[in-house]
Backbone as a ProteinNet text record, in pm:
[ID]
protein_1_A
[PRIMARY]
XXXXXXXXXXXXXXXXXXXXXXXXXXXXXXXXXXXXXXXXXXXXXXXXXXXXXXXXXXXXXXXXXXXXXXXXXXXXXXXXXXXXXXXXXXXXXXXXXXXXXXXXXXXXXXXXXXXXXXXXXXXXXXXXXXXXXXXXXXXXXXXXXXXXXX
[TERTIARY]
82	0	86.4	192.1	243.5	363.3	414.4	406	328	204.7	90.3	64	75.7	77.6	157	303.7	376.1	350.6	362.1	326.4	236.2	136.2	14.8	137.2	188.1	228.2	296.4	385.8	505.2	381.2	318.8	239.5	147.2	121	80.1	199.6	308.3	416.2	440	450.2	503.1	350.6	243.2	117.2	109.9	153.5	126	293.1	369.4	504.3	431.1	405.1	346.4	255.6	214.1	56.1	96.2	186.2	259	341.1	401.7	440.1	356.7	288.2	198.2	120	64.8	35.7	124.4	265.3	327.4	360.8	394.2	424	375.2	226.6	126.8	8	18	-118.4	-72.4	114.5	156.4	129.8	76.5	71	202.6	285.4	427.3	409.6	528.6	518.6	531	516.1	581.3	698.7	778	877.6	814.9	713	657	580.7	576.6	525.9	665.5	768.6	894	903.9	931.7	972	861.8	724.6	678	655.1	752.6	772.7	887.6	982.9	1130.8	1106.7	1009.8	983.1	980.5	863	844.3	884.5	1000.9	1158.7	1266.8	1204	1297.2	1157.7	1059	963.5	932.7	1065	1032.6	1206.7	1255.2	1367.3	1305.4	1203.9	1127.2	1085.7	1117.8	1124.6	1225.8	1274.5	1388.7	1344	1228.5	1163.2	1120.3	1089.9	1041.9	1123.2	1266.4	1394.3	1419.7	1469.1	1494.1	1387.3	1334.7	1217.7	1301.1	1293.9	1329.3	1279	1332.2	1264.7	1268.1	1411.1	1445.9	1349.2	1378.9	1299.3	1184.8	1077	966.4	977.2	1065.9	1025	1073.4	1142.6	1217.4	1057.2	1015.4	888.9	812.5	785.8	693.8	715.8	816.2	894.5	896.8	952.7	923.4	771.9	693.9	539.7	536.1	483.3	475.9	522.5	651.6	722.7	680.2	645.4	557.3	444.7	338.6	218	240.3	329.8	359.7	429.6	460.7	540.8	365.2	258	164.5	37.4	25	-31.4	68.4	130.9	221.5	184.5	195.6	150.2	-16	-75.4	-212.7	-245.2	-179.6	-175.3	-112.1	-55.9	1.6	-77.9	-166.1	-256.4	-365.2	-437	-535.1	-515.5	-356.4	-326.2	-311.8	-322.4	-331.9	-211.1	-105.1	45.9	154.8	212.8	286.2	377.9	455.4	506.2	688.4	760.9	885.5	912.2	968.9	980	1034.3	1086.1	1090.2	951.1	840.7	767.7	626.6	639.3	495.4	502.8	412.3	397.7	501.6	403.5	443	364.5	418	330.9	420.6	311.8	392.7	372.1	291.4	265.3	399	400.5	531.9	699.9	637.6	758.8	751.8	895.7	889.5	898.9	834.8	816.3	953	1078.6	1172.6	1160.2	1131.9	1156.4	1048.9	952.4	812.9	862.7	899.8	998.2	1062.5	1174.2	1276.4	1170.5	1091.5	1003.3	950.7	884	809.4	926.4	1028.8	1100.9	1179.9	1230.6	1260.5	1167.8	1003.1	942.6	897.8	905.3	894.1	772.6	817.5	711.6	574.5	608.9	423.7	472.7	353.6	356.8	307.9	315.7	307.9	179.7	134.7	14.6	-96	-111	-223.4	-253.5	-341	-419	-479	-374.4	-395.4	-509.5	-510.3	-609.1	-649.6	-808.5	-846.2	-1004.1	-1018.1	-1088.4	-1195.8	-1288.8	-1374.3	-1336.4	-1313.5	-1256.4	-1141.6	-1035.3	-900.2	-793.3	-705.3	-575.7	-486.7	-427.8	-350.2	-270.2	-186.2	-88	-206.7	-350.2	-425.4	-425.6	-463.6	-489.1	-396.8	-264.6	-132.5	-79.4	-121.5	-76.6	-224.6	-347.6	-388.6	-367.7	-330.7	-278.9	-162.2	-34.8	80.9	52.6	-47.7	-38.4	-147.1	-173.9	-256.4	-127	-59.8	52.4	139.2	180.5	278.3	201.9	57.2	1	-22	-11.6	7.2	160.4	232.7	346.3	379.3	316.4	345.3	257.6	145.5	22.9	132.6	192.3	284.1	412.2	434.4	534	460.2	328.3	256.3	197.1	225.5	174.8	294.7	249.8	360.8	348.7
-120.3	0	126.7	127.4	225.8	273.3	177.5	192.1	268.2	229.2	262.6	436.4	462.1	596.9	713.2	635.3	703	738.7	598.9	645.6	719.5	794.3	885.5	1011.5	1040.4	1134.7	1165	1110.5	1110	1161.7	1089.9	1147	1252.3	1281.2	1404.6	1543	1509	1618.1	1596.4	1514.5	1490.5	1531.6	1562.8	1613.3	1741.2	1815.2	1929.4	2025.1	1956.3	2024.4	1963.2	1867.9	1854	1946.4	2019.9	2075.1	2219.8	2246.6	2382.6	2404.1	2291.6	2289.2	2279.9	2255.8	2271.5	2411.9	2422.2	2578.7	2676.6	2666.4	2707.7	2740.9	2558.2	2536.8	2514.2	2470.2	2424.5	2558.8	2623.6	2706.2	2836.5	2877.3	3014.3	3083.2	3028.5	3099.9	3145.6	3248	3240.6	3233.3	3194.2	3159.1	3321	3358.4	3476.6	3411	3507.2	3437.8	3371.7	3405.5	3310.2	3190.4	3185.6	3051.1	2970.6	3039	2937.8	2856.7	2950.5	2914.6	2799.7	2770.2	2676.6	2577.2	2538	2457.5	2387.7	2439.3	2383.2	2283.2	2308.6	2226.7	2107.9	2065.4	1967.4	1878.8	1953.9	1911.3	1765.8	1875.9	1808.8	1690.3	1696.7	1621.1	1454.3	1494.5	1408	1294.2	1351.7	1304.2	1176.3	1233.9	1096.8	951.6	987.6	850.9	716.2	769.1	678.3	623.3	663.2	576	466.2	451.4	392.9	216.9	312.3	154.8	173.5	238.7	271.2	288.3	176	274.1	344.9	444.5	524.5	667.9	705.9	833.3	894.8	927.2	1028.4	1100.8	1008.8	993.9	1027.6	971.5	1039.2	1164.3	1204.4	1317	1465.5	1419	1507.8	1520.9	1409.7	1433	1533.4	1515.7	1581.3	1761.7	1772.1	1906.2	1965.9	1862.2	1956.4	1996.3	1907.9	1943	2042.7	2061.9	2122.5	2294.1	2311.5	2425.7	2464.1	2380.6	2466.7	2515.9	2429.6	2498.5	2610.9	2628.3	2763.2	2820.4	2846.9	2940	2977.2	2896.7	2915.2	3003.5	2986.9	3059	3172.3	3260.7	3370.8	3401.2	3352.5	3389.6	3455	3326.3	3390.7	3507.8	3521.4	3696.4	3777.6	3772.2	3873.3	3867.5	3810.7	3797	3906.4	3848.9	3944.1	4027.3	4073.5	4197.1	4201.5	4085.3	4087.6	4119.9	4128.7	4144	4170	4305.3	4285.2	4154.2	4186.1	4068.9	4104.8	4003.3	4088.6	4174.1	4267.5	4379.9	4372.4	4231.5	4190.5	4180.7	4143.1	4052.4	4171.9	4270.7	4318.2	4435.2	4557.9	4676.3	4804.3	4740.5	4819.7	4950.6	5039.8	5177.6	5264.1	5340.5	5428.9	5588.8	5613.5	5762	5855.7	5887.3	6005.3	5983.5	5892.4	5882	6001.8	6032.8	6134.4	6069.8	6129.5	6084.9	5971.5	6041.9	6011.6	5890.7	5806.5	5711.8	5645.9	5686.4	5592.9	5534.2	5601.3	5535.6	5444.6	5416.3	5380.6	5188.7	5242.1	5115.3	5080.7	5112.1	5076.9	4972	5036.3	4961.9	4868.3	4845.2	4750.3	4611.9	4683.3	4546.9	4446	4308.9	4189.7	4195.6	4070.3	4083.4	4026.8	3919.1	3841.9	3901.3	3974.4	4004	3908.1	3890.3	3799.9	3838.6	3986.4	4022.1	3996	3929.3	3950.5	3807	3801.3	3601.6	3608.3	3511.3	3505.4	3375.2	3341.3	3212.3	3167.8	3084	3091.8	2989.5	2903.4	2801.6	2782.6	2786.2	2788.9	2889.6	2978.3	3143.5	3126.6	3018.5	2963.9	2989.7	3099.1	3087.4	2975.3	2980.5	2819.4	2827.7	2999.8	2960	2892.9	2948.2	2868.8	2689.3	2669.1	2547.5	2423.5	2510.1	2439.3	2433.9	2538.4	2511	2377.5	2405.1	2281.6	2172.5	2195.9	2024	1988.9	2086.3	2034.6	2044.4	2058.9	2036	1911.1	1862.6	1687	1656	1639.2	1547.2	1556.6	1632.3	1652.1	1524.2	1581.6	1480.2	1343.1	1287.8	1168	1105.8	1211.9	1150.5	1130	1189.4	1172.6	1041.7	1035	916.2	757.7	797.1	698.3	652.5	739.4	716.3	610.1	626.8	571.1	429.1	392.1	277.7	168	23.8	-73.1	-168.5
0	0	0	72.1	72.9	-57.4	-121.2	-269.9	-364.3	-365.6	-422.6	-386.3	-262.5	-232.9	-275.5	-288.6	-257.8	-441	-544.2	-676.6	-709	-639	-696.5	-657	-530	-454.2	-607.8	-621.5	-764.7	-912.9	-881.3	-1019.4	-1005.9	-857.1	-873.8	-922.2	-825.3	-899.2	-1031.9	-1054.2	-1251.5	-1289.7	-1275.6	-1310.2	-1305.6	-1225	-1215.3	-1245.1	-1322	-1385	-1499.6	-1542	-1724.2	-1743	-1636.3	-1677.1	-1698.2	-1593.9	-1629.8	-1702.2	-1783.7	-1943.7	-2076.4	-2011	-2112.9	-2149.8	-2024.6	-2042.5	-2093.6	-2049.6	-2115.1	-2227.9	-2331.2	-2443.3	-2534.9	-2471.6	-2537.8	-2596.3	-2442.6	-2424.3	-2490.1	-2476.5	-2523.9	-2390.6	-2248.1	-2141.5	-2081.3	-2112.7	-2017.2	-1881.4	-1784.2	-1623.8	-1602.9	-1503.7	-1415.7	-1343.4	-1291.3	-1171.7	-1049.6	-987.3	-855.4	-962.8	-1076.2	-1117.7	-1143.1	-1222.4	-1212	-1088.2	-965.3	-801.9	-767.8	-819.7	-770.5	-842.3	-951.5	-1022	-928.7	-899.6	-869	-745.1	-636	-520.5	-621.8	-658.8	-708.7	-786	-843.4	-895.9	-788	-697.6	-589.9	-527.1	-509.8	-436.9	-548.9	-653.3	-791.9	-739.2	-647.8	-657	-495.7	-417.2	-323.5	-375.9	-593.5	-639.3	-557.6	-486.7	-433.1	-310.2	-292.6	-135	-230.3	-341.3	-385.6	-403.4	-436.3	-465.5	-293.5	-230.5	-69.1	3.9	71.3	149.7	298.4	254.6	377.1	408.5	546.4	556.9	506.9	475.3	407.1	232.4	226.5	33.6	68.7	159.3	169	204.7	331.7	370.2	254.3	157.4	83.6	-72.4	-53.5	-163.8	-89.3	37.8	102.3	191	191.1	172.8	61.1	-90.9	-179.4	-217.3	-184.8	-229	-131.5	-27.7	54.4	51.9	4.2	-59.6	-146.2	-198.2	-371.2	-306.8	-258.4	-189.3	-81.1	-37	61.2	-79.8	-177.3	-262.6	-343.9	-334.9	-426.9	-309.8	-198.9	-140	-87.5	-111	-142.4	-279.9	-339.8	-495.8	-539.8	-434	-449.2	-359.1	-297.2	-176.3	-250.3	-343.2	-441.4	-528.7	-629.8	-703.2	-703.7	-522.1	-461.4	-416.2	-427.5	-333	-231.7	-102.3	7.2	67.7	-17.1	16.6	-112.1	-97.2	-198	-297.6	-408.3	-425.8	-457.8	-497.3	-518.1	-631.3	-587.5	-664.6	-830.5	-830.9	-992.2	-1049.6	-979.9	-1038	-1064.5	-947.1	-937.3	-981.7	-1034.6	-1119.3	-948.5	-805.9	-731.3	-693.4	-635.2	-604.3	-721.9	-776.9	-885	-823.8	-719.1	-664.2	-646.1	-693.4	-641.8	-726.8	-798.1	-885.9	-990.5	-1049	-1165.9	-1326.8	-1421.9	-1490	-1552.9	-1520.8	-1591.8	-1572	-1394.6	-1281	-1331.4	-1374.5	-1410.9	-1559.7	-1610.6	-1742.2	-1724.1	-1697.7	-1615.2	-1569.4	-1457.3	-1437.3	-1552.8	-1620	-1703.9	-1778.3	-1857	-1971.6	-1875.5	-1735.1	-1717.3	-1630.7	-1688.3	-1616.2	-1646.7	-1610.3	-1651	-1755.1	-1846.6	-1948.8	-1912.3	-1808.5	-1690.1	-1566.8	-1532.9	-1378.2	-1306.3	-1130.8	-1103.4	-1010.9	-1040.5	-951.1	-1042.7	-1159.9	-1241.3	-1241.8	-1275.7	-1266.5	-1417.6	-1497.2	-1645.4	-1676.2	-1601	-1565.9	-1445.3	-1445.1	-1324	-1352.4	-1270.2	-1288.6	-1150	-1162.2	-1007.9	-905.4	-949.8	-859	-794.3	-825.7	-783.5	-914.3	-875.6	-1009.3	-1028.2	-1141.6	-1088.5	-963.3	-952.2	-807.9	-730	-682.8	-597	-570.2	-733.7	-728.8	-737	-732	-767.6	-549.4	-508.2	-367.6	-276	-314.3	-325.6	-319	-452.8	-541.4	-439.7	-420.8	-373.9	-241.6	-164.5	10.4	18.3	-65.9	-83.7	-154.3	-208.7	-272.7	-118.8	-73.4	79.4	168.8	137.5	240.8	237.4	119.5	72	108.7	66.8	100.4	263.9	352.1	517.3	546.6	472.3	474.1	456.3	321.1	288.4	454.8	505.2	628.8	728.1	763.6	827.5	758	630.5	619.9	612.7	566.4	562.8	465.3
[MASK]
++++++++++++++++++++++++++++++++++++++++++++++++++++++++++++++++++++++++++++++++++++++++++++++++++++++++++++++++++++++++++++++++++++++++++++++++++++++

């Protein structure tokens, strides 16, 4: 059983990096930078394939950290989305009040081509950062589920 778990856990991350390649490559959707950053957890939550030949802690707990990281990098994302909190200063337009024109220039030509405050897509009133921190705090949780079985 705990095999079995741990393979959804794995295919949920390899699910949700195909899906954001796709959108990508497929859809012509570009990432923003907080969409790169919550790709990379799951990079690493792909490398817990090794509980699989090893069952050990380790391997699980490293699937389940990286899921986990993506879903805390994706609810940050969605507070920048809604505004609830700025985002980093690469990514977001920012306050423009009191700048001079020259300085509003200046921002303008050096800002990213996807911002990371705008929601280019969005499915049941959830953006993907939403539904991607979701997805990756049930894949985390599968993988801790997996620790507990035998």
């Amino acid at each position: 059983m705990r095999r079995q778990v741990q393979l959804l856990a794995l295919a949920g991350s390899l699910g949700l990096l195909l899906g954001a390649l796709a959108f990508e490559h497929i859809g012509g959707m570009a990432p923003c930078p907080l969409c790169i950053w919550q790709r990379w957890p799951h990079v690493v939550a792909l490398l817990g394939a090794g509980a699989l030949m090893v069952p050990s802690l380790p391997f699980a707990v490293l699937g389940a950290g990286g899921a986990a990281t993506s879903g805390g990098i994706g609810v940050y994302h969605t507070g920048v989305e809604r505004g609830w909190w700025p985002g980093p200063s690469s990514c977001a337009a920012g306050d423009v009040a009191g700048l001079t024109p020259e300085e509003l220039l200046a921002r303008i030509m050096g800002a990213p081509v996807v911002r990371c405050d705008e929601v280019p897509w969005e499915m049941l009133g959830l953006s993907m950062a939403s539904w991607n921190a979701v997805a990756s705090f049930g894949i985390a949780a599968l993988w801790l589920i997996s620790l507990r079985l035998r």
